[in-house]
C-alpha positions as YAML, in Angstrom:
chain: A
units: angstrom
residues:
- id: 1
  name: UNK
  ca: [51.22, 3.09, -106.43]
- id: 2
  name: UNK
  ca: [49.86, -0.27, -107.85]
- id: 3
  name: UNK
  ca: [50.05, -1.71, -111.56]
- id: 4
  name: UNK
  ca: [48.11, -0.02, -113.59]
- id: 5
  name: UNK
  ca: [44.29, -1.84, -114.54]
- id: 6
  name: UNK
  ca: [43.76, -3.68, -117.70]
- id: 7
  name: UNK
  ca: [41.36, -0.37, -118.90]
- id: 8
  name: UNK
  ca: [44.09, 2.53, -117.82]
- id: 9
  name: UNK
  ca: [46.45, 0.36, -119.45]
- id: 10
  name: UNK
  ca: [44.28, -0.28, -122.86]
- id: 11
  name: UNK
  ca: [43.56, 3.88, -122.78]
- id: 12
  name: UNK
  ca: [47.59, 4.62, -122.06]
- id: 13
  name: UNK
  ca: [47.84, 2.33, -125.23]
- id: 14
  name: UNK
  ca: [45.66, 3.78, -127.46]
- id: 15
  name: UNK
  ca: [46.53, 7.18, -127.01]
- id: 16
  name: UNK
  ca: [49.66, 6.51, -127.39]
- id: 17
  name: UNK
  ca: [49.17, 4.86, -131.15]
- id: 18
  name: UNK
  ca: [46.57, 7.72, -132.12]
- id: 19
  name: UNK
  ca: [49.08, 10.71, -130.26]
- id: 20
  name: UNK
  ca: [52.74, 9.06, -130.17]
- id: 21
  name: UNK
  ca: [54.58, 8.10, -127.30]
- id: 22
  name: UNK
  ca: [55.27, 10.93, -125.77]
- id: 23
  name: UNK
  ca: [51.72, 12.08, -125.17]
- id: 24
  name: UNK
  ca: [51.19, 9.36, -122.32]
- id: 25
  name: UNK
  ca: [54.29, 10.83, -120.35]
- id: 26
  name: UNK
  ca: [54.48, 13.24, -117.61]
- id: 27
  name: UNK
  ca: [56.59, 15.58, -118.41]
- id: 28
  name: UNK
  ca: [58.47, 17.35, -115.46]
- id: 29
  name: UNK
  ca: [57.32, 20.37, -114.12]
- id: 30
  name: UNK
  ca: [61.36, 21.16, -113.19]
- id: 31
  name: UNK
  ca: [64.27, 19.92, -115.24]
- id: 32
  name: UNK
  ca: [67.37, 22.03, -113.38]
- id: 33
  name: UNK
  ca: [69.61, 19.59, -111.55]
- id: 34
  name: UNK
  ca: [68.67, 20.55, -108.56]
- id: 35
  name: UNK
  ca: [64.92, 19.35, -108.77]
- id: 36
  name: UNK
  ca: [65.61, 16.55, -111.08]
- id: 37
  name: UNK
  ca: [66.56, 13.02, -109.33]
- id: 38
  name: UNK
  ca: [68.76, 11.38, -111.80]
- id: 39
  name: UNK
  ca: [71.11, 14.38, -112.14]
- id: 40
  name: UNK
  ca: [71.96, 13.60, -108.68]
- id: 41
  name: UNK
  ca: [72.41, 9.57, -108.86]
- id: 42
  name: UNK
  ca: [75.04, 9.56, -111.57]
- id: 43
  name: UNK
  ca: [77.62, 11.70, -108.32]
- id: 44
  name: UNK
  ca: [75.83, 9.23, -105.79]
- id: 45
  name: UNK
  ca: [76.59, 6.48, -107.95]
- id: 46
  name: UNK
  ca: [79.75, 6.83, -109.25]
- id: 47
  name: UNK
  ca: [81.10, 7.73, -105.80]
- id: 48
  name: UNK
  ca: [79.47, 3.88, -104.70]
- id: 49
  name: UNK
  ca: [81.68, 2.54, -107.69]
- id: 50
  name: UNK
  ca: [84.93, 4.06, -106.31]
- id: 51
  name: UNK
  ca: [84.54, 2.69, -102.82]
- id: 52
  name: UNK
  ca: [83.34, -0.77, -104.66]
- id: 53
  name: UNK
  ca: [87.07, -0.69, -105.62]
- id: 54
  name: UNK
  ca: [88.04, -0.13, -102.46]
- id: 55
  name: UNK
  ca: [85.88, -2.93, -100.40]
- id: 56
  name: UNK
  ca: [87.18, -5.09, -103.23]
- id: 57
  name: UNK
  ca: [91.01, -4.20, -102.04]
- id: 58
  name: UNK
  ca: [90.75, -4.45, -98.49]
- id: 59
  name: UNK
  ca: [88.83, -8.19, -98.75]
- id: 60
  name: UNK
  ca: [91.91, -9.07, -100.56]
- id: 61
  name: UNK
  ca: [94.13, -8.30, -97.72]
- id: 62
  name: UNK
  ca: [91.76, -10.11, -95.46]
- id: 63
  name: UNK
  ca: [90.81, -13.35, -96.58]
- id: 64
  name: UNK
  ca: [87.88, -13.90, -93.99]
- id: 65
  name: UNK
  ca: [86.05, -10.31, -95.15]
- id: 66
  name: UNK
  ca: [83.49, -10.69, -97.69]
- id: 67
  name: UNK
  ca: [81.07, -7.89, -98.38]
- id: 68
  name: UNK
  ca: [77.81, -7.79, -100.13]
- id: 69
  name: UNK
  ca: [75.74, -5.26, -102.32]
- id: 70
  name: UNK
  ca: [72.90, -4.05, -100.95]
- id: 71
  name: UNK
  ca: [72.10, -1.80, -103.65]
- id: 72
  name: UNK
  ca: [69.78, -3.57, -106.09]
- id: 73
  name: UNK
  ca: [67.53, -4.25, -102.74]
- id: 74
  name: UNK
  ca: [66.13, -0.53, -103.37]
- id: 75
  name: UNK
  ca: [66.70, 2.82, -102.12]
- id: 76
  name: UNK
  ca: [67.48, 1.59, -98.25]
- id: 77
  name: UNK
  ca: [69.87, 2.82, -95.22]
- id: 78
  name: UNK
  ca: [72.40, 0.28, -96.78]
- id: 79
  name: UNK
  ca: [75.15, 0.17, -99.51]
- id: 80
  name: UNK
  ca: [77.17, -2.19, -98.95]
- id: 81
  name: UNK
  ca: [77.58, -5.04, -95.44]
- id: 82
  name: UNK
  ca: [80.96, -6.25, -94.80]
- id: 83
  name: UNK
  ca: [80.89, -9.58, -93.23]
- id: 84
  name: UNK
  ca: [82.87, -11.67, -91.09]
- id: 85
  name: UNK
  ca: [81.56, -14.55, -89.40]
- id: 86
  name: UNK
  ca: [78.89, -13.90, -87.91]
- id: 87
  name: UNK
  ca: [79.85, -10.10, -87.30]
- id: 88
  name: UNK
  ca: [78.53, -7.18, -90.07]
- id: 89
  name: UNK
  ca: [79.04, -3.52, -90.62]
- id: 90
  name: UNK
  ca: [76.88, -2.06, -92.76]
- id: 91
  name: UNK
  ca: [78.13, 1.20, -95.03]
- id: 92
  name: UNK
  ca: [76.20, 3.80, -96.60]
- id: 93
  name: UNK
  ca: [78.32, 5.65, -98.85]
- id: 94
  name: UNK
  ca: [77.82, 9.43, -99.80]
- id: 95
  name: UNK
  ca: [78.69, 12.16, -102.04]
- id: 96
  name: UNK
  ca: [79.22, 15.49, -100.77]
- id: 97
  name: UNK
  ca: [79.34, 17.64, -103.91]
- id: 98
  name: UNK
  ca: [77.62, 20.80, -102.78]
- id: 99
  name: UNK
  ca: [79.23, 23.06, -100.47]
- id: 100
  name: UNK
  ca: [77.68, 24.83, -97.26]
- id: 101
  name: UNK
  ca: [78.83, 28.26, -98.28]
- id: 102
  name: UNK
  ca: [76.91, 29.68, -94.91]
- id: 103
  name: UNK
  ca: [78.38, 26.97, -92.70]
- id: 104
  name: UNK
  ca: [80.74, 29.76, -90.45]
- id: 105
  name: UNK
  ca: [77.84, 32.15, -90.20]
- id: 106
  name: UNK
  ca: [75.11, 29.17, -89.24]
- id: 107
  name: UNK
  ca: [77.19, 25.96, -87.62]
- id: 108
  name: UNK
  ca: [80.56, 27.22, -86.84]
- id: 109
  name: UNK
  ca: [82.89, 25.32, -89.07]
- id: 110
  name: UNK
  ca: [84.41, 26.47, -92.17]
- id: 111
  name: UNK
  ca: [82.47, 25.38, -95.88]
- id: 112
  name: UNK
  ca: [85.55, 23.69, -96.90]
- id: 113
  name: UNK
  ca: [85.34, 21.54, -93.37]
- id: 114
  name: UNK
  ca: [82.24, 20.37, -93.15]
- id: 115
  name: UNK
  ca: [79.86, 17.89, -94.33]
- id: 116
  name: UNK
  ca: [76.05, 17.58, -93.65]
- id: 117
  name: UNK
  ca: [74.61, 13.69, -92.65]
- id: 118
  name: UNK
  ca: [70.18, 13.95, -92.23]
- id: 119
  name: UNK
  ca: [69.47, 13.87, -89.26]
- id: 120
  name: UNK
  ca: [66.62, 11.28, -89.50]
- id: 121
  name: UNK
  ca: [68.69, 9.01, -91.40]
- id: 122
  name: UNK
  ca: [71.31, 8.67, -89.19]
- id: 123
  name: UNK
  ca: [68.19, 8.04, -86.57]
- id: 124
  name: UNK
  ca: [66.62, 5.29, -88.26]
- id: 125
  name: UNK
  ca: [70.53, 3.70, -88.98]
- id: 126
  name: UNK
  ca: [70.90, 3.52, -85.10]
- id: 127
  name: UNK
  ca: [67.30, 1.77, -84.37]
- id: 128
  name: UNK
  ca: [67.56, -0.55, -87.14]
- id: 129
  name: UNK
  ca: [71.30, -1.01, -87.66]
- id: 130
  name: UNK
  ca: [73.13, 0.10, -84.59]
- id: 131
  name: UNK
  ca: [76.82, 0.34, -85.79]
- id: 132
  name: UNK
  ca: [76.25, 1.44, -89.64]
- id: 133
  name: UNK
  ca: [78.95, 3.86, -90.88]
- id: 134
  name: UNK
  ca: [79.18, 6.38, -93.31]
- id: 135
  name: UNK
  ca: [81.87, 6.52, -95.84]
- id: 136
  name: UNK
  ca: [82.03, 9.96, -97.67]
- id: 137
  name: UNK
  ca: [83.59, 11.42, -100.49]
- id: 138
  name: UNK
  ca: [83.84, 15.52, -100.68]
- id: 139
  name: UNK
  ca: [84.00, 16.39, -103.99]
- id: 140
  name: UNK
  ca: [82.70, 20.02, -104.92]
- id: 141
  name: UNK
  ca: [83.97, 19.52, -108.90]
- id: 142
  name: UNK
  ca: [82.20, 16.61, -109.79]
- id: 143
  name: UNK
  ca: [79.01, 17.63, -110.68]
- id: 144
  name: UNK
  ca: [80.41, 19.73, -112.87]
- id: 145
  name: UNK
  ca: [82.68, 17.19, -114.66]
- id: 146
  name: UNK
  ca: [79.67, 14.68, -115.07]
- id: 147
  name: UNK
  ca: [77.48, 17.55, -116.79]
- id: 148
  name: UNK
  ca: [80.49, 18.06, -119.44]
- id: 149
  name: UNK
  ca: [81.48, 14.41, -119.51]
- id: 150
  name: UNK
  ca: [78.48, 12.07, -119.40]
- id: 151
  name: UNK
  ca: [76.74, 14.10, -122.82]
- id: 152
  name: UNK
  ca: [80.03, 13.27, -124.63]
- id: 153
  name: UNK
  ca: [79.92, 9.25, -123.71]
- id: 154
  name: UNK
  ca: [76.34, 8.12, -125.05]
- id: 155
  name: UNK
  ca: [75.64, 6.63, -128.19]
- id: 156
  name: UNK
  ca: [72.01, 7.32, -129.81]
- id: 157
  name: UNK
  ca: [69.98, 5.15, -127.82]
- id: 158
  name: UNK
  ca: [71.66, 6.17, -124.81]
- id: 159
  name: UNK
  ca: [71.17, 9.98, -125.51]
- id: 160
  name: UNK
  ca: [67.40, 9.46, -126.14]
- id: 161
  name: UNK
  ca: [66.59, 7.75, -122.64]
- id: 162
  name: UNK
  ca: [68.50, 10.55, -121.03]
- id: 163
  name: UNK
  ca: [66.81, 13.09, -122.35]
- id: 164
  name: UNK
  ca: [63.37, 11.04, -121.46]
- id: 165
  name: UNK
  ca: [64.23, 10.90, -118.41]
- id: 166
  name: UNK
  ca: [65.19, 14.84, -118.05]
- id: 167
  name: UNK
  ca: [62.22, 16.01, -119.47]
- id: 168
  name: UNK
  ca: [59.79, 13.03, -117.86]
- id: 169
  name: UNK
  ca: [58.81, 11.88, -114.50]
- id: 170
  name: UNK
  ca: [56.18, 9.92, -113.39]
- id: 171
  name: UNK
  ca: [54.80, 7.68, -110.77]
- id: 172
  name: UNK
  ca: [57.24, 4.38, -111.86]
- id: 173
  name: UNK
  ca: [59.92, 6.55, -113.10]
- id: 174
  name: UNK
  ca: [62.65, 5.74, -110.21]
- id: 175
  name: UNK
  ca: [63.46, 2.58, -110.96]
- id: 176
  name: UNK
  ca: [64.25, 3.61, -114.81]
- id: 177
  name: UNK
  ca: [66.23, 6.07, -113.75]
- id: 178
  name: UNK
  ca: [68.24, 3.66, -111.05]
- id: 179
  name: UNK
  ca: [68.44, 1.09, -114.29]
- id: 180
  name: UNK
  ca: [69.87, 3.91, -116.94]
- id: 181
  name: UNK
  ca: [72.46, 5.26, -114.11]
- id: 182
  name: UNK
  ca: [73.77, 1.75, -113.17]
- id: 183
  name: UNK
  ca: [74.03, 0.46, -116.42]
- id: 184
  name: UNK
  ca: [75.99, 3.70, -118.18]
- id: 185
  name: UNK
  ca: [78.39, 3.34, -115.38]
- id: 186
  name: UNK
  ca: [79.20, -0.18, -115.65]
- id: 187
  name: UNK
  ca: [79.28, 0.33, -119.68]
- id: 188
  name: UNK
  ca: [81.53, 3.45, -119.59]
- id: 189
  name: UNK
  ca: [83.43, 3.03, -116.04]
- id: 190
  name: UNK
  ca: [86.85, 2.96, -117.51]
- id: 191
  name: UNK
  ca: [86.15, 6.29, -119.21]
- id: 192
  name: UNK
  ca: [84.49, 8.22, -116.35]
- id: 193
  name: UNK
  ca: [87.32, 6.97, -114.02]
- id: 194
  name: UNK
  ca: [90.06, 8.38, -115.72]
- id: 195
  name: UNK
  ca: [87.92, 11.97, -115.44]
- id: 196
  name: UNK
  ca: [86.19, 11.69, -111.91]
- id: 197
  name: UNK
  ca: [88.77, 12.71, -109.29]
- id: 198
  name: UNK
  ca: [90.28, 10.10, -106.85]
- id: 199
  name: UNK
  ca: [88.91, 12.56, -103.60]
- id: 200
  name: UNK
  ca: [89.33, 10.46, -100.16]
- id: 201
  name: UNK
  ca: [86.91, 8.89, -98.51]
- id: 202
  name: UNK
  ca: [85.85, 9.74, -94.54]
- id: 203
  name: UNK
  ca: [84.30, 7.69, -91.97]
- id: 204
  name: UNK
  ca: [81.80, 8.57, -89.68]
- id: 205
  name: UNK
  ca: [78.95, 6.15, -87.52]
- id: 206
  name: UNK
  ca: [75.63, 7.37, -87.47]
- id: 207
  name: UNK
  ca: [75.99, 7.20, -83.92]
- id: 208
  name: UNK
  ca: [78.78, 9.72, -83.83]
- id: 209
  name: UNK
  ca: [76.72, 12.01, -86.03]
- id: 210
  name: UNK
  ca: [73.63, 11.65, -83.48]
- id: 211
  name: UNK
  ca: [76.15, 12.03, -80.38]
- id: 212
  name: UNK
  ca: [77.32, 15.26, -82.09]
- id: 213
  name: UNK
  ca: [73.63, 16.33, -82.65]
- id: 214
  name: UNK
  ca: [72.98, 15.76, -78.95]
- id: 215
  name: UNK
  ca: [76.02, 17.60, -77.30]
- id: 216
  name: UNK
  ca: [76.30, 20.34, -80.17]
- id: 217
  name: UNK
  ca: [73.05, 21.22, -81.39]
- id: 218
  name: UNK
  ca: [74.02, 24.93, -83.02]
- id: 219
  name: UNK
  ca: [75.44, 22.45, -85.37]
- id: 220
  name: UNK
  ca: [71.81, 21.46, -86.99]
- id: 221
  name: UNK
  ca: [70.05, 24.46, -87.95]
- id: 222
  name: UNK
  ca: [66.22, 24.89, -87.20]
- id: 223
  name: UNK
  ca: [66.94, 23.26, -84.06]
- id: 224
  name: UNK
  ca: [70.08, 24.69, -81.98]
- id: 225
  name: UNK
  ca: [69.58, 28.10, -84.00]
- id: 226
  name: UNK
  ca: [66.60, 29.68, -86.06]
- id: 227
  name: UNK
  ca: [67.45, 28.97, -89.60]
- id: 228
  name: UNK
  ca: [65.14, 28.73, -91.81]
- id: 229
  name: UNK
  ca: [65.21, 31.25, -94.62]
- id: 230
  name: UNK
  ca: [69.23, 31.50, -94.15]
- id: 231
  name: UNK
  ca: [69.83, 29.31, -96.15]
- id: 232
  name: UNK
  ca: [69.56, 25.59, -94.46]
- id: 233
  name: UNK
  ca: [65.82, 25.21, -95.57]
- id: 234
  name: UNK
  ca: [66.24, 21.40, -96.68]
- id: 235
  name: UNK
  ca: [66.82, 18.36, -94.18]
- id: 236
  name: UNK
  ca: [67.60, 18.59, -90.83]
- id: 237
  name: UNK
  ca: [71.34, 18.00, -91.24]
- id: 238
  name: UNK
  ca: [73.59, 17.71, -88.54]
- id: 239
  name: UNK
  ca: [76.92, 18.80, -89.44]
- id: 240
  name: UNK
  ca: [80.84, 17.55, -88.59]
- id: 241
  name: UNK
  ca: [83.84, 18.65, -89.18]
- id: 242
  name: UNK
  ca: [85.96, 16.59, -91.73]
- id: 243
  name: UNK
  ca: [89.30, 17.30, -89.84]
- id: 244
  name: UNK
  ca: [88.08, 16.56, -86.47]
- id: 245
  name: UNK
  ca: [85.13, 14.18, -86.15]
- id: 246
  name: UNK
  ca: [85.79, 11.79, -89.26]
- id: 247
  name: UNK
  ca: [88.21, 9.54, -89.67]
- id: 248
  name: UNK
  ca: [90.37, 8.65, -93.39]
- id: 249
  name: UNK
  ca: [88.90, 5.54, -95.07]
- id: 250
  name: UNK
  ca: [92.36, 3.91, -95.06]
- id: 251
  name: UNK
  ca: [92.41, 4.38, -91.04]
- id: 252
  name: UNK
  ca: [89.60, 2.24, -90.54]
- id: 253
  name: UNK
  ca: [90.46, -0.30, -93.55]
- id: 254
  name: UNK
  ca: [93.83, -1.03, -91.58]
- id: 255
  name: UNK
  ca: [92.10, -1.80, -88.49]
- id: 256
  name: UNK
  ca: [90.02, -3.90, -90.43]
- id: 257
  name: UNK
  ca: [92.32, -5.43, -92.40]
- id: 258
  name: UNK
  ca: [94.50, -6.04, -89.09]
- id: 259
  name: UNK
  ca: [92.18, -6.66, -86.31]
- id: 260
  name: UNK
  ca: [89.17, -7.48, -88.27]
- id: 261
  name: UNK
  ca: [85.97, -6.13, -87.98]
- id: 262
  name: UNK
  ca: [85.21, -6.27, -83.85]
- id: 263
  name: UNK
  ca: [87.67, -3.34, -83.95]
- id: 264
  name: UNK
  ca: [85.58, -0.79, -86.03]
- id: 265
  name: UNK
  ca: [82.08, -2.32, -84.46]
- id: 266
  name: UNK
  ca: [83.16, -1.73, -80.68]
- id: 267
  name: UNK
  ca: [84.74, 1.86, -81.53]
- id: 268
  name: UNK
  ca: [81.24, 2.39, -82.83]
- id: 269
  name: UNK
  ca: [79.56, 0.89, -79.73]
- id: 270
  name: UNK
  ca: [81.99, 2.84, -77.30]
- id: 271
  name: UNK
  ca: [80.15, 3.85, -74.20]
- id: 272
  name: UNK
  ca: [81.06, 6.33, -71.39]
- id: 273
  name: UNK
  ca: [80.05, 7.40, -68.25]
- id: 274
  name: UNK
  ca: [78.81, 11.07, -67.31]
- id: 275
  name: UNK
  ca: [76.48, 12.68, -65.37]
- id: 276
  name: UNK
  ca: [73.55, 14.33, -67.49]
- id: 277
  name: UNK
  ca: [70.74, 16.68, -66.66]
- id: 278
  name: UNK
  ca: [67.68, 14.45, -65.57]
- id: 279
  name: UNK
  ca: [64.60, 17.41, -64.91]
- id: 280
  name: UNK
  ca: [61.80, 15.93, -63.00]
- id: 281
  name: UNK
  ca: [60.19, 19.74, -64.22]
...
């Protein structure tokens, strides 16, 4: 949606003087957490800052790794690129903070072993990035934390956008919302890190999760299995088990920090031969 005309603009303004701010809002229709966006960016966001710390550690231990922030770009497929050369991997890092209590009954792995990437995110990674990776925390307690903690760490001003922002949408209202998240973060980081959990981080390419897709479809409901209704109603998600098809964060950082990043981009790019089903009917 474009700027707003000169006239729409004049009428937000007078109403606005004649019936207070508030009158030219919209407010939201939902407010619970799971409807409203910027209850989810503060886990999303906070989880970024921890692996920041991270990227910022492993560069140190190799001098020729720099890494950039994609973030204030907008809402892309991209965190963070790591760079060497002319070589880059790309990251997107993610917050798993809700778990799949039905995953035995509808994927086969147990809730407390498995983690969900979109399916048609982890598409558009491989046709426009090739070798991006995910890096994932699990944390099932930190939604929970932030609701208790982040109340308890704004002054006035700070409390009076928030609740603006619960209670208010609108067309433009994203980028507020992205502005009021990074901004209480980078004001009160010392504070939320001392109550936000130090979970691990796993690695996984899109192109694994896609493989795994492929060979293992019962593990994306509404496509290997009827789902719908069962609770997996969202995104298409394909889902991996932690223990088995992820590997730790501080895996891959040695092989970066040791052999650079080739190492990680061909295990990515691994190819194999096998013979496939090829119907002509």
């Amino acid at each position: 949606m474009g700027a707003a005309s000169i006239s729409a603009s004049a009428l937000l303004l007078r109403r606005a003087v004649g019936e207070g701010f508030l009158s030219v809002l919209q407010r939201r229709e939902r407010t619970g957490s799971a409807e409203n966006p910027i209850t989810k960016l503060f886990p999303a966001a906070i989880t970024e800052q921890r692996f920041l710390e991270l990227a910022d550690a492993l560069c140190a231990t190799r001098k020729e790794l720099i890494y950039s922030d994609d973030r204030e770009a907008g809402h892309t497929l991209t965190d963070f690129t790591f760079r060497e050369g002319a070589l880059e991997l790309p990251v997107n890092v993610k917050n798993a903070g809700t778990r799949f209590e039905k995953a035995a009954q509808l994927v086969g792995l147990d809730p407390d072993n498995c983690v969900p990437i979109p399916a048609y995110k982890a598409y558009g990674a491989i046709e426009k990035l090739g070798h991006l990776i995910y890096v994932i925390s699990v944390d099932y307690e930190l939604i929970g934390v932030l609701d208790s903690l982040l109340p308890k760490l704004f002054d006035a001003r700070e409390k009076t956008v928030w609740e603006l922002l619960n209670a208010y949408g609108g067309a433009r209202v994203r980028k507020a919302e992205d502005v009021f998240v990074s901004r209480i973060i980078k004001r009160h980081w010392g504070d939320i890190r001392e109550k936000v959990r130090p979970t691990p981080f796993q690695v996984v390419s899109a192109r694994k999760a896609i493989r795994i897709l492929q060979t293992k479809p019962q593990r994306t409901p509404g496509i290997g299995l009827r789902a719908w209704g069962t609770g997996a109603a969202a995104e298409v998600n394909v889902h991996l088990s932690i223990v088995d098809e992820t590997k730790p964060w501080p895996e891959v950082a040695d092989r970066i920090s040791v052999k650079g990043l080739s190492n990680i981009i061909s295990a990515v790019n691994r190819k194999r031969t096998e013979v496939v089903y090829d119907p002509e009917i």
